[in-house]
Backbone bond lengths (Angstrom), bond angles and torsions (degrees), N, CA, C in turn:
res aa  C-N    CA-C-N  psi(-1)  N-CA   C-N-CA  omega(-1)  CA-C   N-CA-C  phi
1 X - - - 1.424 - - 1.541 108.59 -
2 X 1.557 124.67 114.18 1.184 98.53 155.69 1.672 129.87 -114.12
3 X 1.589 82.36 169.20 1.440 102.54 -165.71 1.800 121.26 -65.74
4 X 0.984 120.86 106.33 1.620 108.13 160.17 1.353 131.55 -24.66
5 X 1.287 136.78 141.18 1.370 119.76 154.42 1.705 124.88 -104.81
6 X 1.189 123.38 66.67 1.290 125.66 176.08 1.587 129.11 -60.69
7 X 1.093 106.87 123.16 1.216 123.30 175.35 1.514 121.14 -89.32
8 X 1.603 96.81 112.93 1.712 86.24 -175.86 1.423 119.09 -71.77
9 X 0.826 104.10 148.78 1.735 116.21 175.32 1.623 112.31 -167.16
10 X 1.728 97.05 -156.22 1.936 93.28 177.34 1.602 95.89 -116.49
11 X 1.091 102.87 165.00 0.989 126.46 -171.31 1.798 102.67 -109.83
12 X 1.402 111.60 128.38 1.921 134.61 171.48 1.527 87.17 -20.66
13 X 1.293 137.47 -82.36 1.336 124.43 -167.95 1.116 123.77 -32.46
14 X 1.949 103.92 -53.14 1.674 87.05 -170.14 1.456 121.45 -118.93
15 X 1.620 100.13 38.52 1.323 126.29 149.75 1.608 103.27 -82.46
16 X 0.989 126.58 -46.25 1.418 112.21 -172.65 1.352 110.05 -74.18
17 X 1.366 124.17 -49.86 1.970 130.87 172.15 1.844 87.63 -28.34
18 X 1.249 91.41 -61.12 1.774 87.62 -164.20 1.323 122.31 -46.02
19 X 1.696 122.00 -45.04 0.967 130.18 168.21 1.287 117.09 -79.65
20 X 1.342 146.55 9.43 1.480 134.29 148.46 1.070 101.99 -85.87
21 X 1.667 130.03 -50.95 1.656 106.19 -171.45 1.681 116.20 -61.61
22 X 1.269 111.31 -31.19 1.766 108.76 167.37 1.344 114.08 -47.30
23 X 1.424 109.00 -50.43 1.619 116.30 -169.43 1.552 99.46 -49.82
24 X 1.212 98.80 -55.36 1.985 111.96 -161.26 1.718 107.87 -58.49
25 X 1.419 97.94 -47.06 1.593 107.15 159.26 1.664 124.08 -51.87
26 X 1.180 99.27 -35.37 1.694 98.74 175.20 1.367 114.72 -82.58
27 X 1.466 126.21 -24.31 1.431 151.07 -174.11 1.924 98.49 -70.06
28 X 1.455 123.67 -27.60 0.816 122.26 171.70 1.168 129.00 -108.21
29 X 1.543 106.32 -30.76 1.838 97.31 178.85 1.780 110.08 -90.47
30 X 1.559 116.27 -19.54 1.716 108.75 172.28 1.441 111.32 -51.14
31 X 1.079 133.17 -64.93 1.153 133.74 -170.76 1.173 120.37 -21.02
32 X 1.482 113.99 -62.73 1.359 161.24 -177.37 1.401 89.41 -61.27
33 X 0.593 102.09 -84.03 1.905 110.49 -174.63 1.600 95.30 -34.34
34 X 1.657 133.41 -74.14 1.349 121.05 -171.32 1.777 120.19 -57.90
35 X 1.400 94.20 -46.77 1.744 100.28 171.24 1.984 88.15 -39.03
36 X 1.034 140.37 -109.99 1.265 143.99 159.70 1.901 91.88 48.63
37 X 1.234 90.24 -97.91 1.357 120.55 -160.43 1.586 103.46 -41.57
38 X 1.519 128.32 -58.83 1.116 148.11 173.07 1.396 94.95 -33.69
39 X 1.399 137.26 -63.92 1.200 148.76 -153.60 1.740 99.18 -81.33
40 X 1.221 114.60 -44.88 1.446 89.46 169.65 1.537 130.38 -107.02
41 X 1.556 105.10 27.73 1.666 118.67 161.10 1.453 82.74 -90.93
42 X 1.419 157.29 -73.91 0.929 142.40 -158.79 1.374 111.08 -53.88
43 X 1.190 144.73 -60.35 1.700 151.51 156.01 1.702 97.10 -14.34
44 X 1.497 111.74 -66.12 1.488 115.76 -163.11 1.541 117.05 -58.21
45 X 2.128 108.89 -30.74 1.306 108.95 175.31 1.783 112.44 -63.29
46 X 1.562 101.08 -57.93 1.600 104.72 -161.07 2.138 99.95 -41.24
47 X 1.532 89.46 -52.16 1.620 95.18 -176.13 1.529 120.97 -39.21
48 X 1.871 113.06 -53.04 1.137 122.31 165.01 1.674 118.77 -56.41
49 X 1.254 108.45 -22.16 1.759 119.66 179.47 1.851 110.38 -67.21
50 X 1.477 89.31 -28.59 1.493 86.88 -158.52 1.618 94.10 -101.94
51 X 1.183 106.45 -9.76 1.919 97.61 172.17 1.025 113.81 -63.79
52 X 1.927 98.57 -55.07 1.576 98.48 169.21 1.411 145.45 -34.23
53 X 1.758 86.34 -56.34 1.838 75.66 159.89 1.254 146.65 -93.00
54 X 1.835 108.86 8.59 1.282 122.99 164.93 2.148 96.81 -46.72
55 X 1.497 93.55 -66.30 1.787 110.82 -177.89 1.163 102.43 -49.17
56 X 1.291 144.90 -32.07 1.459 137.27 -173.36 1.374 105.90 -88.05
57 X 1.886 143.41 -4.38 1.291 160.17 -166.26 1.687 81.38 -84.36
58 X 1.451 98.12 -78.50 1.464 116.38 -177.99 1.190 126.33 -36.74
59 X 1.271 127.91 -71.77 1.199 123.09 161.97 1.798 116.60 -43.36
60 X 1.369 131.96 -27.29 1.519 125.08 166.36 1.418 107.93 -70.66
61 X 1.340 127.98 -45.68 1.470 132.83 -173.21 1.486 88.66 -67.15
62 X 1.032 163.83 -113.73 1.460 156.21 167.82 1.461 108.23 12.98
63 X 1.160 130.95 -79.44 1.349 105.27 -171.04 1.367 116.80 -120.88
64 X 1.732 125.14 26.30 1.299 101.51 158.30 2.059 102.76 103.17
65 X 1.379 105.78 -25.44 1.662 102.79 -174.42 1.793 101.43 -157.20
66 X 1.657 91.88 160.67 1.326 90.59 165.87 1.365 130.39 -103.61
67 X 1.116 113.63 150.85 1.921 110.50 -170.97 1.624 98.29 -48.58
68 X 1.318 102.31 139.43 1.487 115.28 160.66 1.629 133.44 -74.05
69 X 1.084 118.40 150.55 1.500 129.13 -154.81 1.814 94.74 -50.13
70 X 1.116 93.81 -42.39 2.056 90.76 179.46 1.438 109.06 -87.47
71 X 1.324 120.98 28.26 1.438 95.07 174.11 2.068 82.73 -133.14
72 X 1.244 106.62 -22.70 1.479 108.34 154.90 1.667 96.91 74.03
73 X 1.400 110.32 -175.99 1.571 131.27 174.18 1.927 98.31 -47.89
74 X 1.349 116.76 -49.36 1.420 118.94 -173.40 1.399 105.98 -28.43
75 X 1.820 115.38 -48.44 1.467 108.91 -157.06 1.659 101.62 -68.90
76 X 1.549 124.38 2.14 1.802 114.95 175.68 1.789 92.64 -80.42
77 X 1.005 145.77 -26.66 1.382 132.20 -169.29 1.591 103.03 -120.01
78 X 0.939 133.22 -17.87 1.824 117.74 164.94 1.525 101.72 -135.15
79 X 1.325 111.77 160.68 1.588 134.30 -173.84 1.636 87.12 -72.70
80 X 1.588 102.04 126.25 1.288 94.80 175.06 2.122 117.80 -77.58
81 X 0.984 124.01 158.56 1.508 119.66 -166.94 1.665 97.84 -103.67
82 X 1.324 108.92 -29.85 1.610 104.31 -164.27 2.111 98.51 -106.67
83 X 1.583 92.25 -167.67 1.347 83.52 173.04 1.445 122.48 60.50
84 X 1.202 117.83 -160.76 2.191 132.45 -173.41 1.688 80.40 -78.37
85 X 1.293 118.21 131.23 1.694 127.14 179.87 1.537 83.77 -91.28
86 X 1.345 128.33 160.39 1.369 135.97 162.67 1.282 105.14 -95.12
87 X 1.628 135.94 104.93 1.578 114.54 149.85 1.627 136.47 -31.14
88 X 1.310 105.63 -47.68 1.406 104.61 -179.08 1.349 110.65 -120.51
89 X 1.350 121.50 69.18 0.998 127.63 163.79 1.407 108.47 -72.09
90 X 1.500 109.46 147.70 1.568 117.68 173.80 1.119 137.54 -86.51
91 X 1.119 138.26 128.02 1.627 133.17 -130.02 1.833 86.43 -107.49
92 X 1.327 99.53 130.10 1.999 100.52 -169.20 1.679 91.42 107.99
93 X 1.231 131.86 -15.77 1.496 104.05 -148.34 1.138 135.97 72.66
94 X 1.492 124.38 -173.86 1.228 130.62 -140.37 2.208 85.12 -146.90
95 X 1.481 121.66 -0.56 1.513 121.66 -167.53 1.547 105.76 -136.61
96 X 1.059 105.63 110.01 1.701 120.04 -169.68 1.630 107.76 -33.16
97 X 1.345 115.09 -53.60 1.514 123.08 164.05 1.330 138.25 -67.88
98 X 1.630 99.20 -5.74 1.483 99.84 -178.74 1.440 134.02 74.35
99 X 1.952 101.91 7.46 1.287 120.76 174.36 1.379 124.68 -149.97
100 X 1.434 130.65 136.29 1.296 111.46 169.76 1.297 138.12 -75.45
101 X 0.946 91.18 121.31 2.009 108.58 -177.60 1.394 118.14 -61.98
102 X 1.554 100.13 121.89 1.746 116.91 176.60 1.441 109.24 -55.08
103 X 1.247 114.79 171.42 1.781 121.06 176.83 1.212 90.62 -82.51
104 X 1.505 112.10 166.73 1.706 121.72 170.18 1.652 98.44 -67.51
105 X 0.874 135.05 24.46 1.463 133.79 157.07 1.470 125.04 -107.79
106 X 1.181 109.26 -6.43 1.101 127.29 169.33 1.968 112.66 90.00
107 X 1.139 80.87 6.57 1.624 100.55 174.81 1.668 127.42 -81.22
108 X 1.321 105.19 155.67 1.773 95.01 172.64 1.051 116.13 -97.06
109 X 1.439 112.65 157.27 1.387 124.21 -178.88 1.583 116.19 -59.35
110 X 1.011 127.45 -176.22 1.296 126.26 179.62 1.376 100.99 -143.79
111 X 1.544 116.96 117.57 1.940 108.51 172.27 1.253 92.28 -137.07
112 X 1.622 84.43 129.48 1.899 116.70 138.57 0.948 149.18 -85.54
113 X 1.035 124.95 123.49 1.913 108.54 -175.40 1.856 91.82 -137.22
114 X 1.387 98.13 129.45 1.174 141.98 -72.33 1.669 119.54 21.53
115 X 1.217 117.30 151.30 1.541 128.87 166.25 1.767 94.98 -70.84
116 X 1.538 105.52 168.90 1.399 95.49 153.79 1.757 133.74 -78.15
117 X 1.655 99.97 -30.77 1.452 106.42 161.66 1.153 131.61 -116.43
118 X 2.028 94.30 76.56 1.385 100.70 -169.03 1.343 153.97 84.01
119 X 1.282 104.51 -9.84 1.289 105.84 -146.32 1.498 80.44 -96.45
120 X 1.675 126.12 -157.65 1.345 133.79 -164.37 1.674 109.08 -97.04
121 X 1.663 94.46 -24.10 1.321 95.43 -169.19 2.057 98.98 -176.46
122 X 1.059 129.19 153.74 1.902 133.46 176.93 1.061 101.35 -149.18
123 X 1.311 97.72 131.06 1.424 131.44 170.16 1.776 92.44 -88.84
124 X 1.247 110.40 144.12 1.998 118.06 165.26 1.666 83.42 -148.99
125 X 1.790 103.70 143.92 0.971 136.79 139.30 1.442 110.03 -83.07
126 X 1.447 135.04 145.07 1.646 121.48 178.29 1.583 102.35 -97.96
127 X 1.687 128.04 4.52 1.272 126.30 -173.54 1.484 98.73 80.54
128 X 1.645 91.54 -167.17 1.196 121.66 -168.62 1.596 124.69 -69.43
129 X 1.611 107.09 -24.76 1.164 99.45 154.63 1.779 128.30 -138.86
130 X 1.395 92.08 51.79 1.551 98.49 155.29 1.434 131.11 50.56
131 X 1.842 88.37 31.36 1.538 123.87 -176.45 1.314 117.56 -139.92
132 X 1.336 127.26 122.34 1.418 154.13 161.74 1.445 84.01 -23.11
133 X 1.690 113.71 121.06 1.567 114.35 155.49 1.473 103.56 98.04
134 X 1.035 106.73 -166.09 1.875 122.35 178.34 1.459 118.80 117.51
135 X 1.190 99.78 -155.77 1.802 115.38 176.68 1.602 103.92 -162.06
136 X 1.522 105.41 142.34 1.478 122.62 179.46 1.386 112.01 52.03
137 X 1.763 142.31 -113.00 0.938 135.31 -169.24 1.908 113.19 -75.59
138 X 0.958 96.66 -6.81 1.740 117.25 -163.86 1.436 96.71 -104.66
139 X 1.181 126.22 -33.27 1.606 108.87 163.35 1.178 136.68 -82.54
140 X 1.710 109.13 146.71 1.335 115.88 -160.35 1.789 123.50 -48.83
141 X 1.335 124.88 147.91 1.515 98.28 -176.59 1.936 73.87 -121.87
142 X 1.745 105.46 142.96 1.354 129.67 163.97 1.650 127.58 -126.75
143 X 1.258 108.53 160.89 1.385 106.82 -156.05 1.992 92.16 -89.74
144 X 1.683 96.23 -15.14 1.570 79.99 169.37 1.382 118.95 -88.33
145 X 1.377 113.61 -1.84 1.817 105.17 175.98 2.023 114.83 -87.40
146 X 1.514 93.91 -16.24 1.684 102.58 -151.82 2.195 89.38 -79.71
């Protein structure tokens, strides 16, 4: 009689079983996993929103006003040249790094001064996609809603 030589292994079937129940498993926890993420790029803007205007306090207690819409976030890290000049601007700035920081989208901020409703001055992140308006990760985050 002779003997076979079989080699254990898996067999095409239940290589594939394996890989649909993974799939189905991934079908449920990715989602989950990006919803995740969305939620704390949004967390990371308001946080970054509110440094800003910790630095934008400072720079008013210093000289009395807030940077104007054309001289923007820039005037927390350089003396602005155009526009209301600041007398006592603070030499280092007003931004721990010495730069203004993108949204967790990799986007720029957007400042007004005036706000649009009023206010002294708004910070907007434009979200996730770098458009006026939206819903969930795509809507705007502002320093007058937070």
């Amino acid at each position: 009689m002779k003997r076979r030589n079989r080699k254990a292994g898996f067999t095409f079937i239940e290589l594939m079983v394996v890989i649909v129940i993974l799939s189905a498993l991934a079908m449920i926890v990715v989602p989950r996993y990006f919803e995740r993420v969305d939620d704390a790029r949004i967390t990371a803007a308001k946080v970054q929103i509110k440094n800003l205007e910790q630095a934008l306090r400072l720079f008013y207690l210093d000289n009395g006003f807030y940077p104007g819409t054309e001289q923007g976030l820039q005037a927390l890290v350089e003396k602005p040249a155009t526009g209301r000049i600041p007398n006592k601007w603070k030499e280092g700035g007003y931004l721990d790094k010495n730069t203004v920081p993108k949204d967790p989208w990799g986007n720029d901020y957007l400042y007004l001064s005036p706000g649009k409703t009023g206010e002294d001055y708004e910070i907007i992140s434009p979200g996730r996609d770098n458009r006026e308006g939206g819903e969930g990760p795509d809507a705007d985050i502002s320093s007058s809603q937070i």
